[in-house]
N, C-alpha and C positions, 0 to 999 in steps of 0.2 A: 504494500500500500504506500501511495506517494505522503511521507506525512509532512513537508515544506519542500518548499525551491524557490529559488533564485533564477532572474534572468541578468544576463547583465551584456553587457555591448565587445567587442574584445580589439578595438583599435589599438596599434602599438603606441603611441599619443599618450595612453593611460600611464604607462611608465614615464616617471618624471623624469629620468634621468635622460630619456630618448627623446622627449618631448624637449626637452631645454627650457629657451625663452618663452616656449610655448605652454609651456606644465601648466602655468594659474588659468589656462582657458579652458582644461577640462576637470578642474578641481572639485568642482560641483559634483560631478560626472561619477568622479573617482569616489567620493564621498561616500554618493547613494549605493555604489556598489556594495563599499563595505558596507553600510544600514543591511543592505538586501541580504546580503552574505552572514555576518554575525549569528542569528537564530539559528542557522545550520551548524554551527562549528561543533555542538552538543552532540550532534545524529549520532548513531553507533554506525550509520549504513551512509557514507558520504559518495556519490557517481555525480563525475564531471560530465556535460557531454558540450559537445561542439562539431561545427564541420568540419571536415576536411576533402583527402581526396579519396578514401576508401571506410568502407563501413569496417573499424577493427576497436577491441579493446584493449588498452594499454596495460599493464601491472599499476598498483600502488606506488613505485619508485621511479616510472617514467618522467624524462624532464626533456625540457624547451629550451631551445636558445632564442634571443632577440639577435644575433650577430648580422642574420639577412637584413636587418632592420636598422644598421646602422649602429648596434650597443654589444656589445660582448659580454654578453652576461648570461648566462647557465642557471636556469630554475631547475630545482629537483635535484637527486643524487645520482640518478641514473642517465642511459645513453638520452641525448636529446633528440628525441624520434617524435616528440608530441608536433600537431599542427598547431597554428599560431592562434586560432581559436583557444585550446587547452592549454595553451601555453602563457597564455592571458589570465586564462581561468587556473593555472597553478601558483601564477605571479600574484593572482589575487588573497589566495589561502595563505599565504605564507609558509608556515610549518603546520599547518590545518594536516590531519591524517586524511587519508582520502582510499575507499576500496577500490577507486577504479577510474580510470579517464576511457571513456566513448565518447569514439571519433564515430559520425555518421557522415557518407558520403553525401557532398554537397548536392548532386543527382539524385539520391535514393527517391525511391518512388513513395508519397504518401503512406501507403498499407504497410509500407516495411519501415517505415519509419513510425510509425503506430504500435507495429506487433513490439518493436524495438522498445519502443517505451512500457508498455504491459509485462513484458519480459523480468525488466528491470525493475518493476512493481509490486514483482511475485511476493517478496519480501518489504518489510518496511525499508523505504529509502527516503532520500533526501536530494535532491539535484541542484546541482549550480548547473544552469543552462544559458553556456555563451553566443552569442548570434548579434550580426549587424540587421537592421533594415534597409533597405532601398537606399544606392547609391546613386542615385538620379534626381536629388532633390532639388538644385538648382545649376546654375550654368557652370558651375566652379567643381561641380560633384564630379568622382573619377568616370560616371555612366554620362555625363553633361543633362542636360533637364529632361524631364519626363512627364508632363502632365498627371500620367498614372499615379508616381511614386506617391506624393501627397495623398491623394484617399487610401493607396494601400498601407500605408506606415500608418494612419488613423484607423482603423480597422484593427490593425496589431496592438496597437497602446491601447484600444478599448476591450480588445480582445486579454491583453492580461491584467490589465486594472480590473477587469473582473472578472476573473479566474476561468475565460472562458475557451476551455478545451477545446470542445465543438467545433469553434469558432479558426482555431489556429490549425484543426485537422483540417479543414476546409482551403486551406491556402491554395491557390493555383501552380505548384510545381514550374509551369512552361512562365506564366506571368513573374513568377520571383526572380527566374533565372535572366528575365530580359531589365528587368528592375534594378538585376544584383543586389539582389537582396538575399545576403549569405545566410542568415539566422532562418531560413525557413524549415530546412530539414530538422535542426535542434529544437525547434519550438514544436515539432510534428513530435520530437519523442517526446517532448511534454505533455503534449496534447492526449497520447495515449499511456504515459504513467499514470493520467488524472483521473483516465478514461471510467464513469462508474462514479466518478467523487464530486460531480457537480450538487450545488450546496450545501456540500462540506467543508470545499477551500473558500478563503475569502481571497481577495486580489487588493494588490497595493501597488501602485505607480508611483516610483521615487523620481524619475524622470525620463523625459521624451524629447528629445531636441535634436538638431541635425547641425551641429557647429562646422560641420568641412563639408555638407551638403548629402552625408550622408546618415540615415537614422539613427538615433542610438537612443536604446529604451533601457531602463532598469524598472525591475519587478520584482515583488516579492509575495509566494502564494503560503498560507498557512491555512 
């Protein structure tokens, strides 16, 4: 059973050190994560999940580097094989224990991204789930503007501000991918952790904004 999670955004930007001059523009940002995060660190059952390029699950000691990104720094003790999704989301825990980092391919199909999450459910757990929204938010985004992206990133912030599963299984797959909107498949295995638990979870939106044009939501479902 899903008994909390976390959503939270996983730009390399969130690291102060990578950020530079730039760190106090997403201070806010970085805040809400940890609010989002904190309630979890208790779980006995803590799974990361995030996208990448293959549906696989990591060990408890897998780690990330930021080095593509410009920073040399090694999260975790182990080899650095995480995606930068989970790699964000390890940056985030700190020395937090964790049973599991899942990676879901950025492609996975809805259903398998669903079964993915029920799987994960079997048992009481707790998820931090990493994901951008819609890179298309204005002329500056790395997707440049998209009419679309705006109603679809509104839909997602209403969709977890009120814990709504349903809502996040439903996502359009072929529409996320033209939007770049990487957090789709991780918000799918949310969607089916929950699967069963509507009006059980309540939804919190810590925030919603799009500072380099691209979405970034923090939530927190209890």
């Amino acid at each position: 059973m899903l008994i909390g999670a976390a959503v939270c955004p996983h730009p390399p930007l969130l690291v102060p050190e990578l950020a530079g001059e730039a760190a106090d523009e997403l201070a806010g940002l970085r805040e809400a994560c940890h609010r989002a995060i904190a309630p979890l660190l208790e779980a006995e059952r803590l799974v990361v999940v995030g996208g990448g390029s293959a549906t696989r699950a990591h060990g408890p000691s897998a780690a990330g580097t930021f080095r593509p990104y410009g920073l040399d720094l090694r999260v975790g003790p182990g080899e650095p094989v995480l995606p930068l999704s989970l790699t964000v989301g390890r940056w985030l825990l700190g020395e937090a224990p964790v049973a599991r980092f899942q990676e879901v391919a950025f492609d996975a199909a809805p259903a398998d991204c669903l079964a993915l999450g029920r799987e994960l459910a079997r048992e009481d757990v707790a998820l931090l789930v990493m994901g951008d929204g819609s890179a298309c938010r204005d002329e500056k985004a790395p997707g440049y503007l998209d009419e679309r992206a705006g109603p679809y990133d509104h839909e997602v912030a209403r969709a977890l501000e009120q814990a709504d599963a349903a809502a996040l299984g439903r996502l359009d797959p072929a529409l996320s991918r033209e939007l770049m909107a990487a957090g789709r498949a991780a918000w799918q295995v949310l969607a089916g952790a929950a699967a069963g638990g509507e009006g059980r979870l309540r939804g919190e939106l810590l925030a919603a904004e799009a500072p380099y044009g691209v979405g970034y939501f923090v939530a927190a479902w209890t």
